[in-house]
C-alpha positions as a Markdown table, in Angstrom:
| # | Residue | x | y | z |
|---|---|---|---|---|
| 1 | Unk | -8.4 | -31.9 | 7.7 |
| 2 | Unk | -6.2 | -29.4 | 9.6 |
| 3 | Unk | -4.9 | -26.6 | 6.8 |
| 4 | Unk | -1.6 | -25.1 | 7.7 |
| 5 | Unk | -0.6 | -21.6 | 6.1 |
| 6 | Unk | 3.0 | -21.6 | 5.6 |
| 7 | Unk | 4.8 | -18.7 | 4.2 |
| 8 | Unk | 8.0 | -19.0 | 1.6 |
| 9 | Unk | 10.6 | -16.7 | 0.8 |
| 10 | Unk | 12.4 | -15.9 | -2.5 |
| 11 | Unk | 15.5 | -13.5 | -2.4 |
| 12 | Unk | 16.6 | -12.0 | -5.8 |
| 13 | Unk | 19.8 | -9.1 | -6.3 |
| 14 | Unk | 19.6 | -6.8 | -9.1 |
| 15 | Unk | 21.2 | -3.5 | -10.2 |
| 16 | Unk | 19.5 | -0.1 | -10.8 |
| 17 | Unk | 20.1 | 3.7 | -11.3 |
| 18 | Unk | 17.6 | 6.3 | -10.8 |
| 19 | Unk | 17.8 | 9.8 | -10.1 |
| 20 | Unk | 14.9 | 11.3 | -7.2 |
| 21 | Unk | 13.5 | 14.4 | -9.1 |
| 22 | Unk | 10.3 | 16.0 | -8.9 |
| 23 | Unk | 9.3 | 17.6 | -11.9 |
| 24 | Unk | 7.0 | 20.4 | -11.1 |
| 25 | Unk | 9.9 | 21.4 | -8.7 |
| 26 | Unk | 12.6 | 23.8 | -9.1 |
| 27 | Unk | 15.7 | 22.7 | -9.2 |
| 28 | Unk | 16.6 | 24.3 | -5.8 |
| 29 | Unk | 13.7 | 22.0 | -4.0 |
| 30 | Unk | 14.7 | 19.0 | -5.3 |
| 31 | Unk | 18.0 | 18.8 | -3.7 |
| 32 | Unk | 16.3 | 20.3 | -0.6 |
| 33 | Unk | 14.1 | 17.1 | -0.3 |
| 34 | Unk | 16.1 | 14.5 | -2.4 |
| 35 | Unk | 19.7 | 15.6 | -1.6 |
| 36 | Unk | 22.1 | 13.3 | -3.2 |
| 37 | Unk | 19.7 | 11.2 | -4.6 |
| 38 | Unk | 18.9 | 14.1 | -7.2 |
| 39 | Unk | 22.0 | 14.0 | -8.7 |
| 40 | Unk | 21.1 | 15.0 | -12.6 |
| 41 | Unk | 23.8 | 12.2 | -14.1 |
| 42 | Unk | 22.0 | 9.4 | -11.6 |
| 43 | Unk | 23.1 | 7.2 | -8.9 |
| 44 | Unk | 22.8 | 3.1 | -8.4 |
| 45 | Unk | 21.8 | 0.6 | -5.7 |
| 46 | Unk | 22.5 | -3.2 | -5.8 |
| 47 | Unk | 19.3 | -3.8 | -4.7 |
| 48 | Unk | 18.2 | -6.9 | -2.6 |
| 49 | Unk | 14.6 | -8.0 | -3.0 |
| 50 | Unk | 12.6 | -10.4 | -1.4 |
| 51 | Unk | 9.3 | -11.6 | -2.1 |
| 52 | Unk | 7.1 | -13.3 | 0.1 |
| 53 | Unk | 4.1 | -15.8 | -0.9 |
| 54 | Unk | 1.6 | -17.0 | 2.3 |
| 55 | Unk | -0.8 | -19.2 | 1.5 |
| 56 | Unk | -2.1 | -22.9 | 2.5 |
| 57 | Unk | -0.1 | -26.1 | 1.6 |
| 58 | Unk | -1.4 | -28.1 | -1.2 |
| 59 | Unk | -2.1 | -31.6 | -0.5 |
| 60 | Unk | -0.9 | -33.2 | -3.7 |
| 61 | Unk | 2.5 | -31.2 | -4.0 |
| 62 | Unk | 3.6 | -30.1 | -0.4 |
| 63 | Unk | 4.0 | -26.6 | -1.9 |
| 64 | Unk | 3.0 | -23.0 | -1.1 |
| 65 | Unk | 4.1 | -22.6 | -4.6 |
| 66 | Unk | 6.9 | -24.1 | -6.5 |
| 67 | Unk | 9.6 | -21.8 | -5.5 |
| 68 | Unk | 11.0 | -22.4 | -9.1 |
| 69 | Unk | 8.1 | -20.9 | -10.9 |
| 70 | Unk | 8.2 | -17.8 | -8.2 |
| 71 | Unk | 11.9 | -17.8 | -9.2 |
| 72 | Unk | 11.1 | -17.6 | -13.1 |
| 73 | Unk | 8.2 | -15.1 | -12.5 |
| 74 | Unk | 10.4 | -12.9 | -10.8 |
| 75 | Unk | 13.1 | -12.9 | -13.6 |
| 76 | Unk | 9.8 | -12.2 | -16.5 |
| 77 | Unk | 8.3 | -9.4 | -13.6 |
| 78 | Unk | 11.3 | -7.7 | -11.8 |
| 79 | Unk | 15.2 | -8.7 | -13.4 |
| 80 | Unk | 14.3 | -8.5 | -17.1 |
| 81 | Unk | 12.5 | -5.4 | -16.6 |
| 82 | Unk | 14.7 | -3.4 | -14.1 |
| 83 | Unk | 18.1 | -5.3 | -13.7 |
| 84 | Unk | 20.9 | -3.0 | -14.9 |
| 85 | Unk | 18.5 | -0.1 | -15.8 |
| 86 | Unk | 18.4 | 3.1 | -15.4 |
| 87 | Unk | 14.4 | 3.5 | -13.7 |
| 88 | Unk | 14.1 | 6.5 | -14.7 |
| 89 | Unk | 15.0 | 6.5 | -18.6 |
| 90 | Unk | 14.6 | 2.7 | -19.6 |
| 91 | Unk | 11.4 | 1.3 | -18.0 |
| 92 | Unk | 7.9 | 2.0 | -18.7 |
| 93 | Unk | 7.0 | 1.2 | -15.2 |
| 94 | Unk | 8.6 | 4.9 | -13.8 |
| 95 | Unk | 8.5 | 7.2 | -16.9 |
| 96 | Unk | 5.9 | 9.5 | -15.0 |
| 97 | Unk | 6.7 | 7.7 | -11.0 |
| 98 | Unk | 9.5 | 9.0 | -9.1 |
| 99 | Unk | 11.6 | 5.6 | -8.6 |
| 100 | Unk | 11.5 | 5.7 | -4.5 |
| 101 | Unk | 12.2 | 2.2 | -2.5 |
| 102 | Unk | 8.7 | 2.4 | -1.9 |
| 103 | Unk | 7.4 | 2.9 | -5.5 |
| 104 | Unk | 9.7 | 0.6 | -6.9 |
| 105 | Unk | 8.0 | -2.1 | -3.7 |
| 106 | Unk | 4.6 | -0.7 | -5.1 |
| 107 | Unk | 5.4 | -1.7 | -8.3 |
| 108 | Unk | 7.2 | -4.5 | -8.0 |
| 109 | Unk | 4.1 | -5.9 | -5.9 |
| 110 | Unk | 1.4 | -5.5 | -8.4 |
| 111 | Unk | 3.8 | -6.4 | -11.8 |
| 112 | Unk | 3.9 | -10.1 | -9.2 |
| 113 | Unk | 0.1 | -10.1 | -7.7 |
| 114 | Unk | -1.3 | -9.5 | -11.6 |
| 115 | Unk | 0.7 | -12.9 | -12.1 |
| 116 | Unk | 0.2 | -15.0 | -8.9 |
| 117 | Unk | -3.4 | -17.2 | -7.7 |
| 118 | Unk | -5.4 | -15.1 | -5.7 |
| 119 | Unk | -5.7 | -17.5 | -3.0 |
| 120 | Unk | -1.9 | -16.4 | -2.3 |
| 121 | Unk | -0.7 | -13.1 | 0.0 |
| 122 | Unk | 2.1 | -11.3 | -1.5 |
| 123 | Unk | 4.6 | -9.3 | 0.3 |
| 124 | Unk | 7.8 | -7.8 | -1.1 |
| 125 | Unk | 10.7 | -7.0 | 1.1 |
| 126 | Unk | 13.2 | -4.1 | -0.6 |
| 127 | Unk | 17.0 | -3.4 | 0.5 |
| 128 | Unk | 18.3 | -0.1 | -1.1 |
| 129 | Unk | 20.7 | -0.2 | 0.9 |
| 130 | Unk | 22.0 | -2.7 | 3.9 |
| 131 | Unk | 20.2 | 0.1 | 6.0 |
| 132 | Unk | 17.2 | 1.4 | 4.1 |
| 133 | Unk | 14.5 | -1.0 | 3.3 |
| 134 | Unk | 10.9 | -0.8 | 2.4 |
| 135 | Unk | 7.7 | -3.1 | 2.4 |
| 136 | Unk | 4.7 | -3.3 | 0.7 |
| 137 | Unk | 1.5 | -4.1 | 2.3 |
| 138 | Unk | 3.2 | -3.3 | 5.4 |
């Protein structure tokens, strides 16, 4: 039997401030390095995330994976946790992590891979902006 890997796409908005700031720097260096992006009162993103599942079609369903349980696991993983946040000040995830595009893909990643079959890749896709985006693996 010929196995086909197929891979399927879910896209997902949500809303976040953070504020780029390296502790163990002086103040001076961060907005050398972060520039607006240190701003001490924040700054937000509408953020446009999509994740990525590759894996082989199941015989019995016709599915990668039901796109509506990816759908509810990225609400549990990703919305609940980070949707209208501020990264820096209301999640767990970057109390000691500088909230970068490519932390937040990091993170984003393994909060999904710790939930997903292992038989199943996993790639996240981030927008900061219409311009900027990050993924992770790359």
């Amino acid at each position: 039997m010929i196995q086909h890997k197929v891979s399927v796409f879910r896209k997902e908005h949500f809303n976040s401030a953070h504020r780029l700031n390296n502790p163990n720097w002086s103040a001076e260096r961060n907005k050398e390095v972060f520039g607006l992006c240190n701003n001490e009162n924040y700054h937000g993103h509408n953020y446009e995330l999509i994740v990525q599942v590759t894996g082989e079609i199941n015989a019995e369903t016709g599915y990668v994976i039901d796109l509506k349980l990816l759908s509810d696991l990225i609400k549990a993983e990703v919305l609940n946790k980070f949707d209208h946040k501020n990264l820096n000040l209301d999640t767990i995830e970057f109390r000691d992590l500088n909230p970068t595009a490519e932390n937040i893909a990091v993170v984003i990643y393994n909060l999904l891979r710790a939930k997903l079959d292992n038989q199943l890749d996993l790639k996240i896709r981030l927008n900061e902006t219409e311009r900027n985006f990050v993924e992770y693996p790359s």
